[in-house]
C-alpha positions as CSV (number, residue, x, y, z in Angstrom):
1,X,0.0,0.0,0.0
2,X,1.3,3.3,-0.9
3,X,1.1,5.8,1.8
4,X,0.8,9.8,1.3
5,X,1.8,12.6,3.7
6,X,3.3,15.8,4.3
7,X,5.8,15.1,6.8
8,X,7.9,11.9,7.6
9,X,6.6,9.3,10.0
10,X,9.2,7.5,12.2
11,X,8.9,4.7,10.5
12,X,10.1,6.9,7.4
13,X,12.6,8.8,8.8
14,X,14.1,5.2,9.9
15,X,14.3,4.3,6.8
16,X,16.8,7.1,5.7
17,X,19.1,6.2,8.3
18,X,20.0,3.1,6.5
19,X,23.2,3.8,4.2
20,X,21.2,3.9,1.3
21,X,21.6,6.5,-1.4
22,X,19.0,8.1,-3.1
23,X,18.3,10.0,-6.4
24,X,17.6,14.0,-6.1
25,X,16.1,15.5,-9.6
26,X,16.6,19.3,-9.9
27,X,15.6,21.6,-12.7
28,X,17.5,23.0,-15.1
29,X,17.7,26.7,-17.0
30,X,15.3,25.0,-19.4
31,X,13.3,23.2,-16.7
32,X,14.1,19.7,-18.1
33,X,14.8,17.2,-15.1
34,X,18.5,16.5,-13.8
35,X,18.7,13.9,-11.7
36,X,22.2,12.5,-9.6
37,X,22.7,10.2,-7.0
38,X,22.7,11.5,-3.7
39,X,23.9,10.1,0.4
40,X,21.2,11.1,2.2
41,X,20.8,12.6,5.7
42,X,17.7,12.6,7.7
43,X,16.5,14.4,11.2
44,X,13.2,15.0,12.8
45,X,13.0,17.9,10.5
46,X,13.0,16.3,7.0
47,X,15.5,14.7,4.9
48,X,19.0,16.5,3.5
49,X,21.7,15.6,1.4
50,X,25.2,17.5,0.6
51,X,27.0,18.6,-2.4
52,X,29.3,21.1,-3.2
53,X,29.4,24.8,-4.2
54,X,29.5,24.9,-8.0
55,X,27.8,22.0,-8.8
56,X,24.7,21.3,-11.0
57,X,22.5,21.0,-7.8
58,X,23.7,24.1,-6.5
59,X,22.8,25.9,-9.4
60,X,19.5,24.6,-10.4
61,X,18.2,25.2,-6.7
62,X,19.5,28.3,-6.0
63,X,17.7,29.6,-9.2
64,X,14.4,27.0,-7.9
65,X,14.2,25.4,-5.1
66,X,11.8,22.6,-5.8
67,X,13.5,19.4,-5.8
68,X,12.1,15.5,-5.6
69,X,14.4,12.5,-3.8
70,X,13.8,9.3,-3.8
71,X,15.3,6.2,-2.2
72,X,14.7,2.8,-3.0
73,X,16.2,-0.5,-0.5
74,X,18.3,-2.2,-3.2
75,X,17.1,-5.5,-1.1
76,X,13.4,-4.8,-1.9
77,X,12.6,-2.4,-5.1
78,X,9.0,-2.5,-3.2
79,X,10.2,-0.7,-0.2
80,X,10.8,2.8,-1.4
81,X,10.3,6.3,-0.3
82,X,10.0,9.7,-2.3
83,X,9.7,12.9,-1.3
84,X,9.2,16.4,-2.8
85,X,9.7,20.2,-1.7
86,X,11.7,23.1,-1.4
87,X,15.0,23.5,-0.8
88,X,17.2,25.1,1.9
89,X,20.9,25.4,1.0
90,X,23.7,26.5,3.7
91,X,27.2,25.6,5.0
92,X,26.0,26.1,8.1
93,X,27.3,22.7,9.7
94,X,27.9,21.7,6.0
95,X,31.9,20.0,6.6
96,X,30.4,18.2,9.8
97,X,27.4,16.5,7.6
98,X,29.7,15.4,4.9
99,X,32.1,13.8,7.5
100,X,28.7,12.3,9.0
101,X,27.6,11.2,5.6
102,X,31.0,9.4,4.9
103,X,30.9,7.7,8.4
104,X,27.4,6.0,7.2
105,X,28.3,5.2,3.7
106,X,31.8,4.5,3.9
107,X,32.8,3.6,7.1
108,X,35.4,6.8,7.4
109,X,35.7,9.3,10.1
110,X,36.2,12.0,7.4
111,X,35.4,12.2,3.5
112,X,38.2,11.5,2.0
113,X,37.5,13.7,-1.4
114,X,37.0,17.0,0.4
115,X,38.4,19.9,-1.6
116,X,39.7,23.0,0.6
117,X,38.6,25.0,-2.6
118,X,34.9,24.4,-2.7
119,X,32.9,25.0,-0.2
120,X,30.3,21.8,1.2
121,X,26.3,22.7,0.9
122,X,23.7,21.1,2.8
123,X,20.5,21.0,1.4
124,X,17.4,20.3,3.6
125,X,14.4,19.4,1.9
126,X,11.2,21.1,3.6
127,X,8.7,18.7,2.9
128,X,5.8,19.1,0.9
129,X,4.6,16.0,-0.1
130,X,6.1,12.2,0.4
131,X,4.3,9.0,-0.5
132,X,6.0,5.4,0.4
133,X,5.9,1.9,-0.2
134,X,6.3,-0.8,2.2
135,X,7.0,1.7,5.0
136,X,3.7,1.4,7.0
């Protein structure tokens, strides 16, 4: 059964903890879809990911916010979650999520590709819709 909501359950939120990565789709200039892989971050505000300045995702959200990620269990293709909303970019606390990130999906105190030149970005997704499979 496919669930609908406007906020994440626990249940949901759960789910995002696993080291699982997710897909983000941005717009570009010309409003066709772009989407890349993403780690994702969760806390009992909403989901998040990271990038960097100067990427793709940077661009496309700083010029429109409204994103979609999803995240499917590579153990169950029925077990899925999607979410869409608005972005909120910062490097507030940025370098510290990376370093998180890389702790849950690699196993490494620190991420191992960070680039003194470019600054990290956390994005929070502020949720406006989310719909779920297998996460009741």
């Amino acid at each position: 059964m496919t669930t609908r909501t406007q906020s994440l359950t626990d249940r949901q939120r759960e789910f995002l903890e696993q080291p699982i990565p997710g897909a983000v789709t941005t717009l570009r200039d010309d409003g066709s879809p772009h989407t890349t892989v993403v780690w994702v971050d969760a806390d009992d505000e909403g989901p998040m990911f990271n990038t960097a300045s100067g990427r793709a995702k940077e661009r496309h959200l700083e010029r429109d916010p409204r994103l979609s990620l999803i995240v499917v269990d590579p153990q169950d293709q029925y077990r899925w979650l999607s979410v869409s909303g608005i972005a909120e970019l910062t490097t507030e606390g940025a370098d510290e999520q990376i370093d998180k990130l890389a702790k849950k999906y690699l196993g490494k105190d620190t991420y191992p590709w960070h680039n003194p030149d470019q600054a990290r970005i956390k994005v929070r997704i502020r949720v406006e819709h989310v719909d779920s499979y297998g996460l009741d």
